[in-house]
C-alpha angles and dihedrals in degrees: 000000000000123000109246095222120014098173086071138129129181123216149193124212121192137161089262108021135022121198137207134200123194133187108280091249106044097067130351114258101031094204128069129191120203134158127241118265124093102274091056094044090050092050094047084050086054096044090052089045090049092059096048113238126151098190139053148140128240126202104205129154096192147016095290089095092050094084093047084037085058105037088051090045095049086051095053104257112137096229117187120205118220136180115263101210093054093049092082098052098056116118114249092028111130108235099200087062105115095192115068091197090062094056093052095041081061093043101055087046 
């Protein structure tokens, strides 16, 4: 069964770190780790950019997600928003999983 879509990345965003998933063949490792402030959030927009993906979804509970939101949006990418504290109650969602942005990298494909 084909992956919809498959130019897809998941990601977390949180007051002091913000994480990224990819797909496995678009970048080793597929997950990234980066702080909060603008040089970290500039350099999570590039990576996405880098490996080429136009969609993605975003778990974010305040207003911490809006800067990375804007930068992938001005660079074409279709980012959804969606509520952090419903992501992990959603069926089909591993618990053991530690990184959120994982979860939700499976789920939007």
């Amino acid at each position: 069964m084909p992956l919809v879509p498959p130019h897809a990345a998941g990601l977390d965003v949180g007051a002091e770190a913000h994480g990224g998933c990819v797909p496995a063949d678009r970048d080793v490792p597929p997950l990234q780790q980066c702080s909060a402030c603008t040089c970290a959030v500039y350099r999570l927009a590039n990576w996405v950019t880098a490996c080429r993906l136009t969609t993605g979804v975003m778990a974010s509970t305040g207003v911490y997600g809006m800067p990375l939101l804007q930068i992938l949006a001005a660079r074409g990418c279709a980012v959804a928003l969606v509520n952090a504290r419903h992501a992990p109650h959603v069926p089909g969602r591993p618990q053991t999983d530690r990184f959120d942005c994982r979860g939700l990298h499976k789920l939007h494909r």
